[in-house]
N, CA, C and O atoms as a Tripos MOL2 file, in Angstrom:
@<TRIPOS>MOLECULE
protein
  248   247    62     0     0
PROTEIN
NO_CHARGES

@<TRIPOS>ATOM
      1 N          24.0600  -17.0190  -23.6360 N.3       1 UNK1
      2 CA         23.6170  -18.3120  -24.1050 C.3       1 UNK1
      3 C          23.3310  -19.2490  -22.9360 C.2       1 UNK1
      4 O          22.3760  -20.0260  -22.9410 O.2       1 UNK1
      5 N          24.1260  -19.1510  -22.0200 N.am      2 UNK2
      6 CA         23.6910  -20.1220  -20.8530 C.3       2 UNK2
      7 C          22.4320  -20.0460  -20.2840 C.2       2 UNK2
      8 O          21.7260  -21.0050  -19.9710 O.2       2 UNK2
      9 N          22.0570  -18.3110  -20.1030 N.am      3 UNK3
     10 CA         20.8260  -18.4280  -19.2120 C.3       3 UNK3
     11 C          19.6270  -18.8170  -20.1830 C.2       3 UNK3
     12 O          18.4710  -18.7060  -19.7740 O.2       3 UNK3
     13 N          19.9530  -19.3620  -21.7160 N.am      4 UNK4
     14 CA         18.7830  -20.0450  -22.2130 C.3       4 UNK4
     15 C          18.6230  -21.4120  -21.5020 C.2       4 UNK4
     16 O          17.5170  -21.9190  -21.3120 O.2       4 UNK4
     17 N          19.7370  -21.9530  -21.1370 N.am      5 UNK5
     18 CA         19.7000  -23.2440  -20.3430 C.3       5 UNK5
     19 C          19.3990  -23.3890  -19.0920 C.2       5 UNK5
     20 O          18.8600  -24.4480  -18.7720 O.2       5 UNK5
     21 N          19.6500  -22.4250  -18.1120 N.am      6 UNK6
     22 CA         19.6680  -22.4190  -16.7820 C.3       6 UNK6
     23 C          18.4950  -22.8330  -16.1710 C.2       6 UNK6
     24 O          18.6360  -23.3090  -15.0450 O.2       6 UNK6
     25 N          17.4440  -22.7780  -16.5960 N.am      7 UNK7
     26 CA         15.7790  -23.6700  -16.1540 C.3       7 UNK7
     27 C          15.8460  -24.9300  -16.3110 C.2       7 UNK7
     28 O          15.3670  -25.7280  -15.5060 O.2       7 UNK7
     29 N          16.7790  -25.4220  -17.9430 N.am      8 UNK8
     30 CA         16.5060  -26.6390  -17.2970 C.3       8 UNK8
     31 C          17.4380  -27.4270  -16.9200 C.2       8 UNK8
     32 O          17.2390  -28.6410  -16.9360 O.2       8 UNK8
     33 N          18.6360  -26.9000  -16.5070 N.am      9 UNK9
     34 CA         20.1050  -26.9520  -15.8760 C.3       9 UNK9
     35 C          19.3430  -27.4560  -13.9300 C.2       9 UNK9
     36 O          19.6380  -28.3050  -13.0880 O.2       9 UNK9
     37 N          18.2740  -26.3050  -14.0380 N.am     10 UNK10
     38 CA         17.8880  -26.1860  -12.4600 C.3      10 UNK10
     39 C          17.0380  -27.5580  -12.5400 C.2      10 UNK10
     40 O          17.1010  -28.3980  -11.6420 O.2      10 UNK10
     41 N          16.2480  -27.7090  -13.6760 N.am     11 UNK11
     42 CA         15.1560  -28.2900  -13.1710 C.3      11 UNK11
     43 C          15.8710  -29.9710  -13.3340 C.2      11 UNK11
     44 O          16.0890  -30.5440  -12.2670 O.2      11 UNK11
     45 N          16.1090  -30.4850  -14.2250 N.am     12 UNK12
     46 CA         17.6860  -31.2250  -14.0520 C.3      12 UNK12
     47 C          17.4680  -32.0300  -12.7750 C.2      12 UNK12
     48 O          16.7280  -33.0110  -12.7090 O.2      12 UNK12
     49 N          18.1630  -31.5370  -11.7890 N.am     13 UNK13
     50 CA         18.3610  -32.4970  -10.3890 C.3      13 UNK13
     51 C          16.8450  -32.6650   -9.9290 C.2      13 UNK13
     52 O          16.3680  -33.8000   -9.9570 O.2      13 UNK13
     53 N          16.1100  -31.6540   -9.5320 N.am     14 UNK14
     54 CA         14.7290  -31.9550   -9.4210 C.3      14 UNK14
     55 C          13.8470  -33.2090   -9.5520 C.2      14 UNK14
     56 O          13.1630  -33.9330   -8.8290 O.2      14 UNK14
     57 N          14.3780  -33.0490  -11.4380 N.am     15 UNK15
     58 CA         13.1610  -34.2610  -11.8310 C.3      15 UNK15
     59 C          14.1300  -35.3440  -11.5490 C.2      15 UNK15
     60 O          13.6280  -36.1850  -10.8030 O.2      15 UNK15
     61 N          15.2760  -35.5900  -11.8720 N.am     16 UNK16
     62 CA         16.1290  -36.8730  -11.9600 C.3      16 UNK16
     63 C          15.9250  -37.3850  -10.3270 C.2      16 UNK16
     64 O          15.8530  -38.5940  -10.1050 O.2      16 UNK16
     65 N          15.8240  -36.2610   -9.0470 N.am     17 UNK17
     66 CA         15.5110  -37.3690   -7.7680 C.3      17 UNK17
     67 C          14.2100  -37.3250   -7.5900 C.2      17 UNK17
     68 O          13.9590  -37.8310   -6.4960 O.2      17 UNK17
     69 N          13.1260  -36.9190   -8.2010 N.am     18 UNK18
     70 CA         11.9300  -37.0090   -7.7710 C.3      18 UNK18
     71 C          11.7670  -38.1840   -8.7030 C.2      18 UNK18
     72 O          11.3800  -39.2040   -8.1310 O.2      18 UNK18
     73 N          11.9680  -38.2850   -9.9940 N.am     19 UNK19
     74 CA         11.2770  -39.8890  -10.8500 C.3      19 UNK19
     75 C          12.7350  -41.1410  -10.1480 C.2      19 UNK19
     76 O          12.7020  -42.2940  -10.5790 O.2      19 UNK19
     77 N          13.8110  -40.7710   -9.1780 N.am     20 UNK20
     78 CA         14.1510  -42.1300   -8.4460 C.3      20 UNK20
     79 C          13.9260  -42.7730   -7.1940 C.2      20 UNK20
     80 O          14.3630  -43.7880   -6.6510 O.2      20 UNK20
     81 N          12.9200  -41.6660   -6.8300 N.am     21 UNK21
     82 CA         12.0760  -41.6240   -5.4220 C.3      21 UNK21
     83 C          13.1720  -41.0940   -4.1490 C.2      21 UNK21
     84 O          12.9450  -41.5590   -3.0310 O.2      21 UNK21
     85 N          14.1800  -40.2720   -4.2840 N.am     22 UNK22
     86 CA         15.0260  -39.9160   -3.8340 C.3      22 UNK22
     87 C          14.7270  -38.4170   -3.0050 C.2      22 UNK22
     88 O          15.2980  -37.3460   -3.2100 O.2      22 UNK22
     89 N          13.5060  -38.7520   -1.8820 N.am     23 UNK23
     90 CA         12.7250  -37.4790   -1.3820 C.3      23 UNK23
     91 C          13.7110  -37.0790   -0.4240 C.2      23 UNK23
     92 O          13.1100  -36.1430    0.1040 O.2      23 UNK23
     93 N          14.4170  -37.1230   -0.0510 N.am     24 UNK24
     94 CA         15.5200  -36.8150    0.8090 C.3      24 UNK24
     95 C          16.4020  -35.8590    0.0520 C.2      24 UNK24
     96 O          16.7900  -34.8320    0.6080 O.2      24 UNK24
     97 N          16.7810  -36.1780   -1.3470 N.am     25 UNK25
     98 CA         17.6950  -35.3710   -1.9510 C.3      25 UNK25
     99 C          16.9930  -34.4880   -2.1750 C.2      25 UNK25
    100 O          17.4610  -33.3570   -2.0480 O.2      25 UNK25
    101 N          15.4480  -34.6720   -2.6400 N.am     26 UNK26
    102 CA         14.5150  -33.4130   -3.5290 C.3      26 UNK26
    103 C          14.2470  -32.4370   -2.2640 C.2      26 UNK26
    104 O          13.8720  -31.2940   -2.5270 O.2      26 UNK26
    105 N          14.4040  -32.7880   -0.9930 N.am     27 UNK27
    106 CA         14.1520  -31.8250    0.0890 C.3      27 UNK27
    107 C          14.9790  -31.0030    0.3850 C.2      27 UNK27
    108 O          14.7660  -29.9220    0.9330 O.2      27 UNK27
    109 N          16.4760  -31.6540   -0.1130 N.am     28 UNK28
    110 CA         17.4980  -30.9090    0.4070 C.3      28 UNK28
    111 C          17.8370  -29.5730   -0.9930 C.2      28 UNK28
    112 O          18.2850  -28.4370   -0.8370 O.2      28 UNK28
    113 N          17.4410  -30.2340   -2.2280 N.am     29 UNK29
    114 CA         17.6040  -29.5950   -3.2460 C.3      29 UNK29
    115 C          16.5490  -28.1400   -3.0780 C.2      29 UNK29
    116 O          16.8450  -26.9490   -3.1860 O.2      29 UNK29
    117 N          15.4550  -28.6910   -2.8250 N.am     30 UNK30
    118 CA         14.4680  -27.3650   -2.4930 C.3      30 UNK30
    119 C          14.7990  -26.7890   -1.3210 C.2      30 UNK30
    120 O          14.3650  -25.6510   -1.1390 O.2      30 UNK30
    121 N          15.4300  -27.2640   -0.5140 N.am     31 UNK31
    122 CA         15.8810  -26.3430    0.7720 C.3      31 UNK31
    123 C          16.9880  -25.1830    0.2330 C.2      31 UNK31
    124 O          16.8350  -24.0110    0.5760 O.2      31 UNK31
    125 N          18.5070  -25.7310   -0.9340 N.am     32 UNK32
    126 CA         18.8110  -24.9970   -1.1370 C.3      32 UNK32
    127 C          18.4620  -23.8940   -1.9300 C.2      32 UNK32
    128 O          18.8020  -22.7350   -1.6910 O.2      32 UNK32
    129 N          17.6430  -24.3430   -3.0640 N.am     33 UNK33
    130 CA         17.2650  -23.8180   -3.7760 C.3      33 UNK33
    131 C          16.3980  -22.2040   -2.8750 C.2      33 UNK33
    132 O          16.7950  -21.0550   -3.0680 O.2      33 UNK33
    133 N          15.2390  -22.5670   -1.9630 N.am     34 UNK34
    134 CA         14.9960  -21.4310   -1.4850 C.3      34 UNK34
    135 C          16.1020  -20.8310   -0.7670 C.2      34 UNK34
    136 O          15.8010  -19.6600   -0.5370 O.2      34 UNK34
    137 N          17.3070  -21.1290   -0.2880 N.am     35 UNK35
    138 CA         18.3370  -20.3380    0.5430 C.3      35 UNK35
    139 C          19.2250  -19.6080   -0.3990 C.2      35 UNK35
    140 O          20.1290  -18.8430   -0.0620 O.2      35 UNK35
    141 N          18.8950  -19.9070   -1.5620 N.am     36 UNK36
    142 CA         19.4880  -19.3350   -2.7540 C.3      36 UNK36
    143 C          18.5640  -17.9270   -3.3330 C.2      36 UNK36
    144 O          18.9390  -16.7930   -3.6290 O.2      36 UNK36
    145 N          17.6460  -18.3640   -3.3380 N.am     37 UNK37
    146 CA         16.3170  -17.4700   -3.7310 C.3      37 UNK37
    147 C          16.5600  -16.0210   -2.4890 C.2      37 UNK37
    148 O          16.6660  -14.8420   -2.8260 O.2      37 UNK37
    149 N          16.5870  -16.3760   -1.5210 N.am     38 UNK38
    150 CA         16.8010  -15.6770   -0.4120 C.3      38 UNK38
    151 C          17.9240  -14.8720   -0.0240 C.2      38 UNK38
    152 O          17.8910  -14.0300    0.8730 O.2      38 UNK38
    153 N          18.8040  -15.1270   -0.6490 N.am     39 UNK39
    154 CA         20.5500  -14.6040   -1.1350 C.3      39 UNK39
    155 C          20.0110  -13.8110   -2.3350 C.2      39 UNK39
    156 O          19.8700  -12.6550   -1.9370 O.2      39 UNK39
    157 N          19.7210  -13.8860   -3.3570 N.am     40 UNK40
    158 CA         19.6150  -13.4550   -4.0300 C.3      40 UNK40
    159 C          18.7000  -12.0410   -4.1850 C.2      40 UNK40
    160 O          18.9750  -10.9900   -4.7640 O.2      40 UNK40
    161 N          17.0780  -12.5940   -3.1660 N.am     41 UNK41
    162 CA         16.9350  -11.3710   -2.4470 C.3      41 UNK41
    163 C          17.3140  -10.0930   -2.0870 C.2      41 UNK41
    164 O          17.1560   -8.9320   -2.4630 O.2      41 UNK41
    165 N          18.0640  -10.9450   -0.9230 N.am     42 UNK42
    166 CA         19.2650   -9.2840   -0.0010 C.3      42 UNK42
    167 C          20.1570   -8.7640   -0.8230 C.2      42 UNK42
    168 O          20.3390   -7.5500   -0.7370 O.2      42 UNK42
    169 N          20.9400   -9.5490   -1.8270 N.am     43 UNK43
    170 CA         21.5490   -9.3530   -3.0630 C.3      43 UNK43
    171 C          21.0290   -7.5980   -3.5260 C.2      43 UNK43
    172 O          21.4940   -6.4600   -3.4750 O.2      43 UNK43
    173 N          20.0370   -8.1580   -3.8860 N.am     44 UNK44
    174 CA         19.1490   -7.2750   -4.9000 C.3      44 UNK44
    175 C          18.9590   -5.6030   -3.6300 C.2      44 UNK44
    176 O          19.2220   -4.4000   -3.6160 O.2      44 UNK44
    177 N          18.5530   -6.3030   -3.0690 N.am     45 UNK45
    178 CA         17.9720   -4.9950   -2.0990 C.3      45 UNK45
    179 C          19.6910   -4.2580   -1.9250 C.2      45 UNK45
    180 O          19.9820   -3.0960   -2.2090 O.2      45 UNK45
    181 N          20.3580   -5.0060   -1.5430 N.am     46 UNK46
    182 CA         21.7200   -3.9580   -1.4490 C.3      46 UNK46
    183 C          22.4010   -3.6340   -2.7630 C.2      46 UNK46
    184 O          23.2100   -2.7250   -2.9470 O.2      46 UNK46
    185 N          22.0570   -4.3100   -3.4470 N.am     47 UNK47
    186 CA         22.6530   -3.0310   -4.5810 C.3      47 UNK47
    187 C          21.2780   -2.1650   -5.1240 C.2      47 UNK47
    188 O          21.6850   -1.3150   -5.9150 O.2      47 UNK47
    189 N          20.1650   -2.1060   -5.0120 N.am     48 UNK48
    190 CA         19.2980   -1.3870   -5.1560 C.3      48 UNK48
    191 C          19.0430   -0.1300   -4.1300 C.2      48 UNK48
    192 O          18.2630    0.8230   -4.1380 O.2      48 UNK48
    193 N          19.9820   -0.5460   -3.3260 N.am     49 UNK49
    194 CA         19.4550    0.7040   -1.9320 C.3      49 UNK49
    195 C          21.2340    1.5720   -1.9430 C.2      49 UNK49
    196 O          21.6270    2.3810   -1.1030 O.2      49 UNK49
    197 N          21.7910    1.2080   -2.8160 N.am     50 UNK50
    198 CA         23.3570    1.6590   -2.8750 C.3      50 UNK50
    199 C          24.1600    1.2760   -1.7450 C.2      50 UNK50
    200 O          24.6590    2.3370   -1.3710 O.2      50 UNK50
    201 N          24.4220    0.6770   -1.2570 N.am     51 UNK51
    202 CA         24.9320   -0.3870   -0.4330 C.3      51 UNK51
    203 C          24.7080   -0.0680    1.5500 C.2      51 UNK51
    204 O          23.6900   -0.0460    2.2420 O.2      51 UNK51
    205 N          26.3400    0.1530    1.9340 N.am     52 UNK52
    206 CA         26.1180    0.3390    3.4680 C.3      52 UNK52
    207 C          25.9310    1.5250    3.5000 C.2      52 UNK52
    208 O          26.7670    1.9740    2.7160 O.2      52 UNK52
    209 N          25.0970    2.7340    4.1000 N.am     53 UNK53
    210 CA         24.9650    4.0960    4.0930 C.3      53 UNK53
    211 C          26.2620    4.6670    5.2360 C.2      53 UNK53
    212 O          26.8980    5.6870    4.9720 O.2      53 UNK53
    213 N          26.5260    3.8550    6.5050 N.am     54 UNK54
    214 CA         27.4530    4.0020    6.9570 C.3      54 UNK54
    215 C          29.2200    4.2150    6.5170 C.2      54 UNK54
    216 O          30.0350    5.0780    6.8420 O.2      54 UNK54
    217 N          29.3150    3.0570    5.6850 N.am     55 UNK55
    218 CA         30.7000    3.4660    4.5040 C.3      55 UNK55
    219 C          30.5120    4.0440    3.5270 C.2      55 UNK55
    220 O          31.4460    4.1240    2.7290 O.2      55 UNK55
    221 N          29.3690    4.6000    3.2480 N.am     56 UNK56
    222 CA         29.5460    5.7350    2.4220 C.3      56 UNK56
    223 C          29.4410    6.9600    3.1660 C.2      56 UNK56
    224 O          29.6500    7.8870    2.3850 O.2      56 UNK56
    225 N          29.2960    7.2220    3.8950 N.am     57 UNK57
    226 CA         29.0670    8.3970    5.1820 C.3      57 UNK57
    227 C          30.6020    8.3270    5.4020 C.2      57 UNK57
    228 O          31.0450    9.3500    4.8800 O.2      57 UNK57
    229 N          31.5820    7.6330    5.9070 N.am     58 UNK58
    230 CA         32.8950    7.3120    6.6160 C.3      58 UNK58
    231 C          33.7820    7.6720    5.0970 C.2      58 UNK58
    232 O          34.8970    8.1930    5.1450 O.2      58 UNK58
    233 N          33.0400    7.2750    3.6470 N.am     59 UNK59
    234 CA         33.9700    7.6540    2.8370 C.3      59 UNK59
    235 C          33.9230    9.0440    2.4270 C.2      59 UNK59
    236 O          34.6410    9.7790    1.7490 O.2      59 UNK59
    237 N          32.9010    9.1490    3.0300 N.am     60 UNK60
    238 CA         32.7270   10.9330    2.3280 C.3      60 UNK60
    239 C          33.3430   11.6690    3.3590 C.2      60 UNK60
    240 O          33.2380   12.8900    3.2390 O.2      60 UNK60
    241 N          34.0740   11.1720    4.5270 N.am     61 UNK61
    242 CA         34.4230   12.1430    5.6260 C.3      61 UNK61
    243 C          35.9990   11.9830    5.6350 C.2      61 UNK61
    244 O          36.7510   12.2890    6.5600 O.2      61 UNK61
    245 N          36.4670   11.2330    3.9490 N.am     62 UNK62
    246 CA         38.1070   11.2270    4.2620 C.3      62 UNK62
    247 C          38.6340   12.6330    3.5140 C.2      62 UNK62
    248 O          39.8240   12.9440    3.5520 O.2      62 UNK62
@<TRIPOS>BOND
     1     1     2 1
     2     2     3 1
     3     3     4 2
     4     3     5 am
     5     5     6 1
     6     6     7 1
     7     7     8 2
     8     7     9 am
     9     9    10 1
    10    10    11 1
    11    11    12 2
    12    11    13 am
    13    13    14 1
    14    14    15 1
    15    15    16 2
    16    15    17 am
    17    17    18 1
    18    18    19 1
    19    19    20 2
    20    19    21 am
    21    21    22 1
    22    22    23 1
    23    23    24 2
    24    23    25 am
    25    25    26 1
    26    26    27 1
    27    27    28 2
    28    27    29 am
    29    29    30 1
    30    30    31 1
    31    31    32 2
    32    31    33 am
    33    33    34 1
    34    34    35 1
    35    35    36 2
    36    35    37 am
    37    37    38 1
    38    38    39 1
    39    39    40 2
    40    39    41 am
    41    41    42 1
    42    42    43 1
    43    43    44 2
    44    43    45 am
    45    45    46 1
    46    46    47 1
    47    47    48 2
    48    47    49 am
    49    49    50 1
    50    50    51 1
    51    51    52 2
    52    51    53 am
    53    53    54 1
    54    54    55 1
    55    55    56 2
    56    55    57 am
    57    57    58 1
    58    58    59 1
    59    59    60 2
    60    59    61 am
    61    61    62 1
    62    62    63 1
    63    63    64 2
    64    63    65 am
    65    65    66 1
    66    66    67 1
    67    67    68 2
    68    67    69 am
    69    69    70 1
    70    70    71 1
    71    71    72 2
    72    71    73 am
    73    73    74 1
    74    74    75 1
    75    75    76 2
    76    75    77 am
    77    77    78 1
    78    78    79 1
    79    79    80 2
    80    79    81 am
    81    81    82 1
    82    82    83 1
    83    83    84 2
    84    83    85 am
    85    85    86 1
    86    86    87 1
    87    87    88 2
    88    87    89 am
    89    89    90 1
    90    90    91 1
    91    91    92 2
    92    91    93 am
    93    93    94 1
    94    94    95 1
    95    95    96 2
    96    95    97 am
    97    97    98 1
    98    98    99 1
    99    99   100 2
   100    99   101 am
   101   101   102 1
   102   102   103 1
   103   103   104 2
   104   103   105 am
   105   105   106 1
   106   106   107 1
   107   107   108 2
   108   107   109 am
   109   109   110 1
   110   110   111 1
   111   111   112 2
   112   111   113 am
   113   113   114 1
   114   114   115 1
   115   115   116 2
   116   115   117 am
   117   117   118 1
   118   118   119 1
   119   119   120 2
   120   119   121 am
   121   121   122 1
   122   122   123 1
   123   123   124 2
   124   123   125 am
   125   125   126 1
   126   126   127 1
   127   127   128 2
   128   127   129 am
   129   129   130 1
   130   130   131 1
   131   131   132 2
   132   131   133 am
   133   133   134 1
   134   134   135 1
   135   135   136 2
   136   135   137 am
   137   137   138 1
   138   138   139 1
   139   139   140 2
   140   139   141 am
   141   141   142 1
   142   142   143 1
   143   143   144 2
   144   143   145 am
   145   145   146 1
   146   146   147 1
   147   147   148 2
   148   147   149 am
   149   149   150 1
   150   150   151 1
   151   151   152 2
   152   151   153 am
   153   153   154 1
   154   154   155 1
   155   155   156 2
   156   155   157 am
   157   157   158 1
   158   158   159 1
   159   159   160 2
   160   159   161 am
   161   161   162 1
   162   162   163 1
   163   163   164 2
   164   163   165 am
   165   165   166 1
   166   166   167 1
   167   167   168 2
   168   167   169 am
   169   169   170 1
   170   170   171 1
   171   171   172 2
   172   171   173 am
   173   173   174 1
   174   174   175 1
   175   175   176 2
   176   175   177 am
   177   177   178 1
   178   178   179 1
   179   179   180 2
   180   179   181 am
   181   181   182 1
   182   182   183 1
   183   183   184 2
   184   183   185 am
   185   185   186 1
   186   186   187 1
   187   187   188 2
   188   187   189 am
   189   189   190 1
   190   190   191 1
   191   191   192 2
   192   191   193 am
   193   193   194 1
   194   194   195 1
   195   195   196 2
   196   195   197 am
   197   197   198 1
   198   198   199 1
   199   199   200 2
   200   199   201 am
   201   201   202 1
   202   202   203 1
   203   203   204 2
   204   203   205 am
   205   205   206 1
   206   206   207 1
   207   207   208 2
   208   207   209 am
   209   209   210 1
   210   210   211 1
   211   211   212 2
   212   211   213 am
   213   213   214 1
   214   214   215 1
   215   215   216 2
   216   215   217 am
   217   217   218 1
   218   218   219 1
   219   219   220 2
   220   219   221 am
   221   221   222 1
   222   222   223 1
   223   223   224 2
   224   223   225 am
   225   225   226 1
   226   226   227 1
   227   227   228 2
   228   227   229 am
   229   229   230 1
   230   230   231 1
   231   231   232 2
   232   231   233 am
   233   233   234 1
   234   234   235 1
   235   235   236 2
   236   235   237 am
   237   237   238 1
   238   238   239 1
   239   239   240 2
   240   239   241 am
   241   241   242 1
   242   242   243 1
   243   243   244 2
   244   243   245 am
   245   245   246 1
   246   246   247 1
   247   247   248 2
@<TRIPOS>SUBSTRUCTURE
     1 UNK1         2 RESIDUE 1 A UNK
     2 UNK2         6 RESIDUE 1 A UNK
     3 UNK3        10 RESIDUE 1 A UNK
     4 UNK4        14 RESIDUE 1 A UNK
     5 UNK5        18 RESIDUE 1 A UNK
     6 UNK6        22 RESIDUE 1 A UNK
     7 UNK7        26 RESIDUE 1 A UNK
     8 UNK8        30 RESIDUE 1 A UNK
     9 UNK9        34 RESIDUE 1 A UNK
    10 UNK10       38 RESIDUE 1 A UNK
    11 UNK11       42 RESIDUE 1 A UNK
    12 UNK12       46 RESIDUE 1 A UNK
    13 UNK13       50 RESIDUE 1 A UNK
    14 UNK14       54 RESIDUE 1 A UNK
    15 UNK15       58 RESIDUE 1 A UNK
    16 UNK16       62 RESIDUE 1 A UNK
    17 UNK17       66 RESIDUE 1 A UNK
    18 UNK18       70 RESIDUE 1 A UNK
    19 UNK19       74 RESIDUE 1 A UNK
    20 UNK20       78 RESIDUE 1 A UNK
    21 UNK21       82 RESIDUE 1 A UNK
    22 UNK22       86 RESIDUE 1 A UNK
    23 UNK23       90 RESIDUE 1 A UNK
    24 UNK24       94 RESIDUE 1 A UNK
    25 UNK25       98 RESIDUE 1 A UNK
    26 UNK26      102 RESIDUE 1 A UNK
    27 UNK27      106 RESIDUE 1 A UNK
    28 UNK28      110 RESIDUE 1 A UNK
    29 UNK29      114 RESIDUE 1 A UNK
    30 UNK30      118 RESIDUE 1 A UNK
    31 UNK31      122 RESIDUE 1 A UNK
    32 UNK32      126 RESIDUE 1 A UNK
    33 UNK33      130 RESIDUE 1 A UNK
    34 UNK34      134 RESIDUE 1 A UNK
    35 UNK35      138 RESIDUE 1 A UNK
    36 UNK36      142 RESIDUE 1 A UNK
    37 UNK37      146 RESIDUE 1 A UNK
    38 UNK38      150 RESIDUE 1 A UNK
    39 UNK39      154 RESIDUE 1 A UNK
    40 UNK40      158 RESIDUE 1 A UNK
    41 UNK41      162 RESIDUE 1 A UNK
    42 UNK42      166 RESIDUE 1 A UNK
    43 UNK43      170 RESIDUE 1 A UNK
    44 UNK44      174 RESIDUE 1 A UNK
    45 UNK45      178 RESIDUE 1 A UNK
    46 UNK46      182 RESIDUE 1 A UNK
    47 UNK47      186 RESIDUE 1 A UNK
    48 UNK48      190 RESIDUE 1 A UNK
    49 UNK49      194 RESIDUE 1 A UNK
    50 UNK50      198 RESIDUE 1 A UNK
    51 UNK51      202 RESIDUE 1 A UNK
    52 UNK52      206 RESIDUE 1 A UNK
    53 UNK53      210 RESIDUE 1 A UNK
    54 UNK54      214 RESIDUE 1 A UNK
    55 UNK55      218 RESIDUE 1 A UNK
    56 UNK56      222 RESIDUE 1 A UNK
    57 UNK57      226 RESIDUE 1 A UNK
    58 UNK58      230 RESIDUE 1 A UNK
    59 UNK59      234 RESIDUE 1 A UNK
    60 UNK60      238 RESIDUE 1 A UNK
    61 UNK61      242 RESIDUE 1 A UNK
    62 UNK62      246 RESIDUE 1 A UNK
């Protein structure tokens, strides 16, 4: 049920400092927002690639 909300949970801070002219907050909000996007990324790629190949190599050698 939440992630029916979560767009406009996000979009939320967005509009509330962009209609108080608060471009300082909306920069910092889109700054995190892509450093989030970007986490979420590498996220993806390591559990899609099955994680460190090295600890799984070191676990298969106990």
């Amino acid at each position: 049920m939440f992630h029916d909300f979560a767009p406009v949970l996000v979009q939320c801070p967005f509009a509330i400092a962009w209609q108080l002219g608060h471009d300082e907050m909306l920069k910092l909000l889109l700054q995190t927002l892509e450093e989030e996007r970007g986490i979420d990324q590498k996220l993806t790629r390591l559990a899609e690639g099955g994680g460190n190949p090295r600890a799984a190599a070191a676990e298969g050698k106990k």
